[in-house]
C-alpha positions in Angstrom: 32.6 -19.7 22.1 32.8 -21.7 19.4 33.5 -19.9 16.0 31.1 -22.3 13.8 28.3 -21.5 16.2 28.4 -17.6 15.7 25.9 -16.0 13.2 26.2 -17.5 10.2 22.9 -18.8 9.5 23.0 -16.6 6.1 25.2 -19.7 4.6 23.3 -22.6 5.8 21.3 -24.2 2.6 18.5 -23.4 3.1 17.9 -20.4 5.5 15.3 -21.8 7.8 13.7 -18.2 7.8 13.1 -18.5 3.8 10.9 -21.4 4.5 8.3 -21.1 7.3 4.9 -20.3 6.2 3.2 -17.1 7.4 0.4 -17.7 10.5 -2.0 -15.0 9.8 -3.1 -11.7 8.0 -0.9 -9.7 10.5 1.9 -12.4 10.9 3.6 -11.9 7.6 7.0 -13.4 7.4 9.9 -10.9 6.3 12.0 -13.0 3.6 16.0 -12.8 4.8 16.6 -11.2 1.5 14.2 -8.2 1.9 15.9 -7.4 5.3 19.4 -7.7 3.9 18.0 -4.9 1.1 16.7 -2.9 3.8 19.7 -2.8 5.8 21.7 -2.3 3.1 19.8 1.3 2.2 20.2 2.2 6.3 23.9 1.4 5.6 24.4 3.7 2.7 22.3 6.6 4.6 24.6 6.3 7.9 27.6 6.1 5.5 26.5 9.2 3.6 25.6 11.5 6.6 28.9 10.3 8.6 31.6 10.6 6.2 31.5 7.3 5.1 31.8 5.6 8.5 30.3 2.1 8.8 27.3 1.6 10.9 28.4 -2.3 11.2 32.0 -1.1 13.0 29.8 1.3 15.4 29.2 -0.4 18.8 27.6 2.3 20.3 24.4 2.3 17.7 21.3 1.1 19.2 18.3 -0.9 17.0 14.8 -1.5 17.7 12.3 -3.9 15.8 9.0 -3.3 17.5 7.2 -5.9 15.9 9.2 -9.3 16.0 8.0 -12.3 14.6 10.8 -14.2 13.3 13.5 -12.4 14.0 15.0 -11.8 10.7 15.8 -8.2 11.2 17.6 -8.6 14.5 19.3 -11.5 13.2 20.7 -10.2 10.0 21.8 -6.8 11.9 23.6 -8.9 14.6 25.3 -10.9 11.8 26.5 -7.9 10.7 27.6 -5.9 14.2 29.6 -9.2 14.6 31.8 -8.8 11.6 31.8 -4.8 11.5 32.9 -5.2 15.3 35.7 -7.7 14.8 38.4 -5.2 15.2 37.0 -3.2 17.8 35.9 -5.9 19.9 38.8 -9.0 18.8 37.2 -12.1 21.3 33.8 -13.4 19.5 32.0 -14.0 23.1 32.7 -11.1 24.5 31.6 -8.6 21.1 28.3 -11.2 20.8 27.6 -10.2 24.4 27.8 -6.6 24.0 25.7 -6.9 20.5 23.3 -8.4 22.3 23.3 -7.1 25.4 23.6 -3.4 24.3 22.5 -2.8 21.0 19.8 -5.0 19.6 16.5 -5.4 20.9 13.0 -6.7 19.6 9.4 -6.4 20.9 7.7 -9.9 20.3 3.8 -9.3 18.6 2.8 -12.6 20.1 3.7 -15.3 22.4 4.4 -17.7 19.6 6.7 -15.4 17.4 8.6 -14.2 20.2 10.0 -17.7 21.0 11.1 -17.8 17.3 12.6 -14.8 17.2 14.9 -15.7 20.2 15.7 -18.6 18.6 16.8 -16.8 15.4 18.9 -14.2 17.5 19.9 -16.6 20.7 19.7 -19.9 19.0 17.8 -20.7 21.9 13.9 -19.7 23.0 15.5 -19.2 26.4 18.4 -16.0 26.5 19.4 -17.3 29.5 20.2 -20.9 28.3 22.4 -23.6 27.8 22.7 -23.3 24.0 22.1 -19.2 24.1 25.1 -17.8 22.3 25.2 -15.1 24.3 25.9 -14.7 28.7 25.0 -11.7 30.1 21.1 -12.2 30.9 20.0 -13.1 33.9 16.4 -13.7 32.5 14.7 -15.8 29.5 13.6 -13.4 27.0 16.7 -11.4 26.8 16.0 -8.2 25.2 13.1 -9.6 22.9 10.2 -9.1 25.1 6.5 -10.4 25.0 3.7 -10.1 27.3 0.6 -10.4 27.0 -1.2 -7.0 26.5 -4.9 -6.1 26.6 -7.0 -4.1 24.6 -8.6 -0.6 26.6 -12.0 -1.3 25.5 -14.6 1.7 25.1 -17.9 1.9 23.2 -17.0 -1.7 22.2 -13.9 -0.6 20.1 -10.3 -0.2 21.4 -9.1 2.9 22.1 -5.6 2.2 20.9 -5.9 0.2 17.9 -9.8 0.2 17.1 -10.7 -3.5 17.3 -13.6 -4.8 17.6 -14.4 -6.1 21.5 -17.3 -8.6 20.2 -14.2 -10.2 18.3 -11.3 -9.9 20.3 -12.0 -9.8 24.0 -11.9 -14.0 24.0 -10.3 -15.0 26.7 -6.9 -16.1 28.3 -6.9 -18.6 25.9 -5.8 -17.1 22.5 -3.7 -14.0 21.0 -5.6 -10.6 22.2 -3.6 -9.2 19.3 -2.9 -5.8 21.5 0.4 -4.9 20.2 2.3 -3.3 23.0 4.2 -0.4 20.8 0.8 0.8 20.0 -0.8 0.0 23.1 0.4 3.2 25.0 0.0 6.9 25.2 3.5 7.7 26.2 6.2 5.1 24.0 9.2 6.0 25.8 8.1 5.4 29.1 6.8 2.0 28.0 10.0 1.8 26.5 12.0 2.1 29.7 9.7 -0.1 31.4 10.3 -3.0 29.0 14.2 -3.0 28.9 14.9 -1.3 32.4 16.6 2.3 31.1 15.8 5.3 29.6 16.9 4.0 25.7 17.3 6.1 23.0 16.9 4.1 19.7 18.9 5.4 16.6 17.5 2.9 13.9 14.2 1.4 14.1 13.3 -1.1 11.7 11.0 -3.7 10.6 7.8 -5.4 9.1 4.5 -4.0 11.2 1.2 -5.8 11.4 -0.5 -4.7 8.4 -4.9 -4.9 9.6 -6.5 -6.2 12.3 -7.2 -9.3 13.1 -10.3 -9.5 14.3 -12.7 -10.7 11.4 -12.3 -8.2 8.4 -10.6 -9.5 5.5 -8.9 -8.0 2.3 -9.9 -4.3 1.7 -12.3 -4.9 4.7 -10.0 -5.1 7.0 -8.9 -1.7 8.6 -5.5 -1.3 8.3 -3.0 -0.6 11.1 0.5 -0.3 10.2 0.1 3.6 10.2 0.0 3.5 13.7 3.0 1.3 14.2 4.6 4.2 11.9 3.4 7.4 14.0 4.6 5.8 17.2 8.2 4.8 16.1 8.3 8.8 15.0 7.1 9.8 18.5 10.2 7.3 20.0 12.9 10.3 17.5 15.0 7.6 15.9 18.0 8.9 13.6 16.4 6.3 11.1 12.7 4.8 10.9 12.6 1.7 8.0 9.5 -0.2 7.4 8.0 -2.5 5.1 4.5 -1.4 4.2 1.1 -2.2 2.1 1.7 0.7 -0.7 -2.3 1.8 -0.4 -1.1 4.8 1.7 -0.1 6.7 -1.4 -3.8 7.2 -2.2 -5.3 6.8 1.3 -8.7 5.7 1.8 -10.0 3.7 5.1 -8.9 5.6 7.9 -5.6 6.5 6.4 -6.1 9.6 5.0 -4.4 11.4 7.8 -1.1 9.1 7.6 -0.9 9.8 3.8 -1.0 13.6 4.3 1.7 13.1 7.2 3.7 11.3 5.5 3.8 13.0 2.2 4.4 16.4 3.7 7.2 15.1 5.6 10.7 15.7 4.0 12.7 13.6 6.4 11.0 10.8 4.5 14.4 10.2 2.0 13.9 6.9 0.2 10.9 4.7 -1.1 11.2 1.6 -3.0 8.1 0.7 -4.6 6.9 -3.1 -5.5 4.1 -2.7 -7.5 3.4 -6.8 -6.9 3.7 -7.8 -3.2 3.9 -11.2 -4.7 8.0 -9.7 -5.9 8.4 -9.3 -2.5 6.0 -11.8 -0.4 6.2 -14.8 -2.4 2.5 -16.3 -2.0 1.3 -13.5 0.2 -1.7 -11.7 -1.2 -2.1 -8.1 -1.2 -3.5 -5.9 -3.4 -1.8 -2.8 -4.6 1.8 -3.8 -3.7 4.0 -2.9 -1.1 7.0 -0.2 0.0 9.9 0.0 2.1 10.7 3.0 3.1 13.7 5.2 4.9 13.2 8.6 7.3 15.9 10.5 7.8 15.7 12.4 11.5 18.4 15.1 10.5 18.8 15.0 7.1 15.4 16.2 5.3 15.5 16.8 1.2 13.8 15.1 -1.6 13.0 11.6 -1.5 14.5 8.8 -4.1 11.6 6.7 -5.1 12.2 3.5 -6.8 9.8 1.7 -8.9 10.4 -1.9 -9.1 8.2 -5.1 -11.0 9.9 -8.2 -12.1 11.8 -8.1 -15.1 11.5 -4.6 -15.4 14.0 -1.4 -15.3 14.0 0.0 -12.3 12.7 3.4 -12.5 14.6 5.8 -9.8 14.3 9.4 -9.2 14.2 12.1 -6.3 11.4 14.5 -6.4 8.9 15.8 -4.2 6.3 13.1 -2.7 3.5 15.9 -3.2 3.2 17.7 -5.9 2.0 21.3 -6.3 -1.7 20.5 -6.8 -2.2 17.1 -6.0 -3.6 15.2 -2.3 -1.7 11.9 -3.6 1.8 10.3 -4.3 1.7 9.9 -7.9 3.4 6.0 -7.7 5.0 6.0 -11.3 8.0 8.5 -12.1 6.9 7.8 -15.9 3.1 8.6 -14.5 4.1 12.0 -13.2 6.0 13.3 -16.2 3.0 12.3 -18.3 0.4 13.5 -16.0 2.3 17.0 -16.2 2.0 17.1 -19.9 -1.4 16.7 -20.1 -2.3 18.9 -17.6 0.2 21.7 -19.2 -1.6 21.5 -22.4 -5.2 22.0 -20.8 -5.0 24.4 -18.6 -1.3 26.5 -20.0 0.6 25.4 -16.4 3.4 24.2 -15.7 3.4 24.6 -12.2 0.4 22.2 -11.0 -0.7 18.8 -11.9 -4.1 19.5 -11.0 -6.8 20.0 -13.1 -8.9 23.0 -12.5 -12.9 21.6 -11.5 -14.7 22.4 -14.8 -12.2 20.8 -16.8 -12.2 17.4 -14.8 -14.2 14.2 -16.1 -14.8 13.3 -12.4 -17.8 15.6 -12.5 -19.2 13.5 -14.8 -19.1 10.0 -12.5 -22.1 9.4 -10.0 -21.4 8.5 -6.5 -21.9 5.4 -5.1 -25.3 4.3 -5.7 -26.2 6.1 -8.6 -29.6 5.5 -7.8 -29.4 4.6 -3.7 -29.9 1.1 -4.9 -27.8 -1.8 -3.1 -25.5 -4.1 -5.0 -27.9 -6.6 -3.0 -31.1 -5.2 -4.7 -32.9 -7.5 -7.5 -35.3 -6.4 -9.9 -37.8 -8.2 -11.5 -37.5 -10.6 -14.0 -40.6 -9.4 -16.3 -40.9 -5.8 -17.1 -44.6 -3.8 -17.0 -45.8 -0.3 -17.5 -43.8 2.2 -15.9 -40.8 -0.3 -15.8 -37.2 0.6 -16.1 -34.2 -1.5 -17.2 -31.9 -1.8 -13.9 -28.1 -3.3 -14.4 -27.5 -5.4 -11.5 -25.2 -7.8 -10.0 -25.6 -10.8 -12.0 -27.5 -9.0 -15.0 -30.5 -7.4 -15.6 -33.7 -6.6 -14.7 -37.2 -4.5 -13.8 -38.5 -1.7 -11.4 -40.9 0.9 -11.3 -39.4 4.1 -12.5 -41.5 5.8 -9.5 -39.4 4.1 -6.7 -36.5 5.5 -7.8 -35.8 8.8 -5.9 -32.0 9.7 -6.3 -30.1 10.4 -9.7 -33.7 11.1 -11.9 -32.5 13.2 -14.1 -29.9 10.6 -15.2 -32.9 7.8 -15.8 -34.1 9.6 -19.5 -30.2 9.8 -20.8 -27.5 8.5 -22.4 -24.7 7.5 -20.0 -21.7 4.7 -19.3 -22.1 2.4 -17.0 -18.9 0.8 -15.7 -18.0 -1.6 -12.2 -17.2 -0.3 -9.2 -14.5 -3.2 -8.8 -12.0 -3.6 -11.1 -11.2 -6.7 -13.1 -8.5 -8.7 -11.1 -6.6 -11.9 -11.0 -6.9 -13.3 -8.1 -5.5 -11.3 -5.0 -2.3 -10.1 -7.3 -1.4 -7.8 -9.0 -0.4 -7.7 -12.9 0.3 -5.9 -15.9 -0.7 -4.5 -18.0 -4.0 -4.7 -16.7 -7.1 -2.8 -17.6 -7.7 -0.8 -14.6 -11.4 -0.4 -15.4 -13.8 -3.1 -15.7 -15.2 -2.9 -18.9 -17.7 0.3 -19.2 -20.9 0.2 -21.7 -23.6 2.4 -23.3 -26.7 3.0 -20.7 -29.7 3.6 -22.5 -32.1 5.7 -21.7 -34.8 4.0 -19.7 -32.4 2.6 -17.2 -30.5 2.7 -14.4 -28.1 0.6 -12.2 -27.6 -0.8 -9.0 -24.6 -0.1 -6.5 -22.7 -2.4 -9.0 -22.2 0.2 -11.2 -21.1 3.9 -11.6 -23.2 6.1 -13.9 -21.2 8.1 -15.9 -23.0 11.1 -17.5 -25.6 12.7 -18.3 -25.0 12.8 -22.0 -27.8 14.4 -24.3 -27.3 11.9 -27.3 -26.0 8.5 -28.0 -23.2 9.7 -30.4 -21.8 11.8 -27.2 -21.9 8.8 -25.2 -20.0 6.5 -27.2 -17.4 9.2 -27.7 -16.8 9.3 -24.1 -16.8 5.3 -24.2 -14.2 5.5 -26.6 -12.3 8.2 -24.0 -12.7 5.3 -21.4 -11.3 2.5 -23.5 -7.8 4.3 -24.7 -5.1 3.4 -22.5 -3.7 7.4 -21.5 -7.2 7.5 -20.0 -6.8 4.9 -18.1 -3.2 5.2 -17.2 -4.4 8.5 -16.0 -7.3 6.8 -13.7 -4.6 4.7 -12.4 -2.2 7.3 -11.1 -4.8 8.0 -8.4 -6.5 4.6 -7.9 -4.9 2.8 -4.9 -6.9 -0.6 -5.0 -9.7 -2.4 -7.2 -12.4 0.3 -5.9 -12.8 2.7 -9.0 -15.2 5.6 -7.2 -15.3 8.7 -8.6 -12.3 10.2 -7.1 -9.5 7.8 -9.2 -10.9 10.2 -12.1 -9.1 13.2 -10.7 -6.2 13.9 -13.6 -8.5 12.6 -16.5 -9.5 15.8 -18.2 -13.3 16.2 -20.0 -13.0 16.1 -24.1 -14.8 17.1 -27.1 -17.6 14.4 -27.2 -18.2 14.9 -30.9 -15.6 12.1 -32.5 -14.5 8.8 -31.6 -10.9 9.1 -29.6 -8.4 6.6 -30.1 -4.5 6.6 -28.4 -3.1 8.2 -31.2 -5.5 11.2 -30.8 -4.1 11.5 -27.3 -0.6 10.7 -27.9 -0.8 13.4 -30.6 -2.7 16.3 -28.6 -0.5 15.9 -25.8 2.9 15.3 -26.8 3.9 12.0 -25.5 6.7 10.5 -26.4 7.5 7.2 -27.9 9.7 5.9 -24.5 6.4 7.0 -22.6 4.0 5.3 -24.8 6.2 2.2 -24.2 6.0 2.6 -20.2 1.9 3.3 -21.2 1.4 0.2 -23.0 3.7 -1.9 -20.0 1.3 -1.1 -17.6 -2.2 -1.1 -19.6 -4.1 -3.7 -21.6 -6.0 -2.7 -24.3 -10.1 -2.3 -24.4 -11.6 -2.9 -27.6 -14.4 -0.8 -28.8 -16.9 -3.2 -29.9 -20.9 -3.3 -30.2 -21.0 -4.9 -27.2 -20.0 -2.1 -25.0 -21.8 0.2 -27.7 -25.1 -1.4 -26.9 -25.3 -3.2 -30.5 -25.1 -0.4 -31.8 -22.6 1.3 -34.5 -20.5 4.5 -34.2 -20.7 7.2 -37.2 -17.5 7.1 -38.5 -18.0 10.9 -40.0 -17.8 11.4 -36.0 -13.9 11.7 -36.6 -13.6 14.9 -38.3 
């Protein structure tokens, strides 16, 4: 074999693999560089738990990416086998064959990226081939494997996967978008059907289908990579590495379950966390940034999350990925510190970062549809007897106070209103940002449509601009953030705020001061929030008593 045809795509200028474009919402392309970083974390685990011992130099280690598309995993691990191997195995043929042959092997998630994937690992779409750098298979797709799978339909959904029949069961003609690692109630029988033995896979790894494609979009779409997770734990891997959307930490749409798993599970060693996909997926939307992550089989402990957003520090430590009191990862390591001093200084503990019921500002945000009134629903323009003022989509306007039959005893107070849907910039993420959309005085006399939460009741307006002037500091809303996992503020991101004294106007340095924070935190707070003016125009026109801050 010719030396200047072995793997050394890594040096060509440029990597074809940093330039294709991704094909769709589940066919997101991982960038060489991300693979290299999540190799190089599987390396250092492997090295740690066997006395420093190369994985590269082991030719018994067997890898598995179940969700191929352009090969990038399987390419860089193979570029690596072949120089860790060198010494073992001196010919170049006959170590690519084992690699090959024996340890690396890829299940294709479509027709189209399976041929590209053997291209990236064979340099050829045929194993078999003339220009295949590697003999040994007596068939085309080596050991990356595609066929076409179909969805078990029942009830009009899948059974496996959950998509929709009406939009996936199309015909011969396009992808069914049945992934066969999920497609299966018993993996490691698939397993052996696929690649002809009873394998045992010590490192999986990879970059999962993140939703399904079958018409949702955005945070419409119901995710999927959780189950690509659970069954590479079912297959008992030494090591499980993914690349995943980060909106597990809060849960939410279906993956409240896979959040609770995976936070209780102390094999789960390492996270790094990219609070901006774009860092990570240049050009790829997705909201709430993404994590690669590392399970460790036999070694449990506590897990080393990194934090990680352009120019930034990275912030590492290794804690717990639940803490006492809480039903979500608290992302920012800066966050949890912060979290536990506020929650020490209301409630005397130490031991819990969760507030007790009473003393929680959650009880005082409406569920969805404050008044059972769609975000569709438009009142009228001119307002008659027995009118009241309704916030809607778009503005204002009219309806008869005796159609309204939820949230009544709100109608007659003071209260906030503020958007359901943050303000955001497009489909990425920034900071600081203001995590809230911008909250403002209700009157009484009014109410809102599904646009809106209602925050209150309050009994007079002085109370309600004190808690608008709660909303507006930026612990507040750092606060809100530590449990708000996309632009959907309902009233559960309002867990760790805490109720106040709604008799004076609160600013940051009130906050700063009652709980203790110090100046390296307030720098990490005002990173990652944008300020919110107080102004008449969230006050209703109206001015606040300055005697009020006494």
């Amino acid at each position: 074999m010719n030396e200047q045809v072995s793997f050394t795509l890594r040096g060509r200028n440029p990597d074809v693999l940093t330039c294709i474009a991704n094909l769709s919402n589940d066919e997101v392309f991982t960038p060489p560089e991300l693979a290299g970083r999540m190799l190089d974390m599987l390396a250092e685990a492997w090295a740690a738990d066997h006395g420093g011992v190369n994985l590269w130099a082991d030719s018994t280690v067997r890898f598995l990416d179940p969700f191929t598309k352009s090969g990038v995993f399987l390419r860089e691990i193979t570029s690596r086998l072949t120089l860790g191997l060198a010494q073992q195995i001196p010919d170049l043929q006959t170590r690519v064959n084992h690699i090959l042959t024996q340890q690396v092997f890829g299940i294709g998630i479509t027709r189209l990226t399976s041929l590209l994937a053997r291209r990236s690992v064979y340099c050829s779409k045929h194993a078999n081939g003339m220009h295949s750098v590697v003999q040994g298979f007596d068939n085309e797709a080596g050991h990356i494997w595609f066929e076409r799978t179909e969805h078990t339909w029942a009830g009009g959904k899948c059974t496996f996967c959950g998509a929709s029949q009406a939009a996936l069961d199309r015909g011969e003609a396009l992808e069914t978008h049945a992934y066969a690692f999920i497609h299966t109630d018993h993996i490691k029988t698939r397993l052996t059907e696929l690649f002809g033995d009873a394998m045992q896979f010590d490192v999986i790894i990879g970059n999962p289908p993140y939703q399904l494609d079958d018409g949702g979009f955005g945070k419409s779409a119901a995710p999927i990579y959780q189950l690509f997770v659970e069954q590479a734990k079912a297959l008992e891997p030494r090591y499980l590495s993914m690349v995943i959307p980060a909106r597990w930490f809060a849960g939410g749409k279906g993956l409240d379950e896979f959040r609770e798993a995976m936070l209780a599970d102390d094999r789960l060693r390492s996270i790094a966390d990219y609070l901006s996909a774009a860092d990570v997926f240049p050009g790829v939307g997705l909201k709430g940034g993404v994590c690669y992550f590392l399970w460790n089989r036999d070694q449990p402990g506590l897990c080393e999350v990194s934090t990680h957003f352009k120019d930034w520090p990275v912030s590492t430590a290794s804690r717990k990925l639940l803490e006492n009191g809480a039903d979500v990862f608290i992302r920012f390591n800066e966050g949890l510190s912060i979290l536990k001093k506020v929650v020490a200084v209301e409630t005397g503990q130490s031991e819990s970062i969760l507030l007790p019921q009473s003393q929680r500002f959650e009880r005082l945000v409406s569920a969805r549809k404050p008044f059972a009134l769609e975000t569709t629903f438009k009142g009228k323009k001119t307002k008659r007897v027995g009118d009241v003022l309704i916030y809607q989509n778009g503005g204002t306007g009219y309806v008869a106070k005796d159609l309204i039959t939820v949230g009544i005893e709100l109608i007659d107070k003071w209260k906030i209103y503020v958007g359901r849907a943050a303000p955001g910039t497009g489909n990425r993420d920034t900071y600081p940002h203001r995590i809230l959309s911008t909250p403002f005085i209700g009157e009484p006399g009014s109410i809102c449509s599904e646009t809106y939460l209602c925050i209150g009741p309050f009994d007079t307006q002085s109370e309600a601009e004190s808690a608008l002037s709660y909303l507006t500091c930026r612990l507040t809303r750092l606060l809100i953030l530590l449990h708000k996992p996309s632009q959907d503020t309902t009233r559960k991101v309002y867990t760790f705020v805490p109720t106040q004294d709604w008799t004076k106007r609160w600013t940051d340095e009130d906050l700063y001061a009652k709980y203790g924070i110090s100046a390296a935190e307030i720098e990490f707070i005002e990173k990652v929030v944008r300020p919110m003016e107080l102004t008449s125009d969230l006050l209703g026109d109206v001015t606040v008593d300055e005697t009020d801050d006494e």
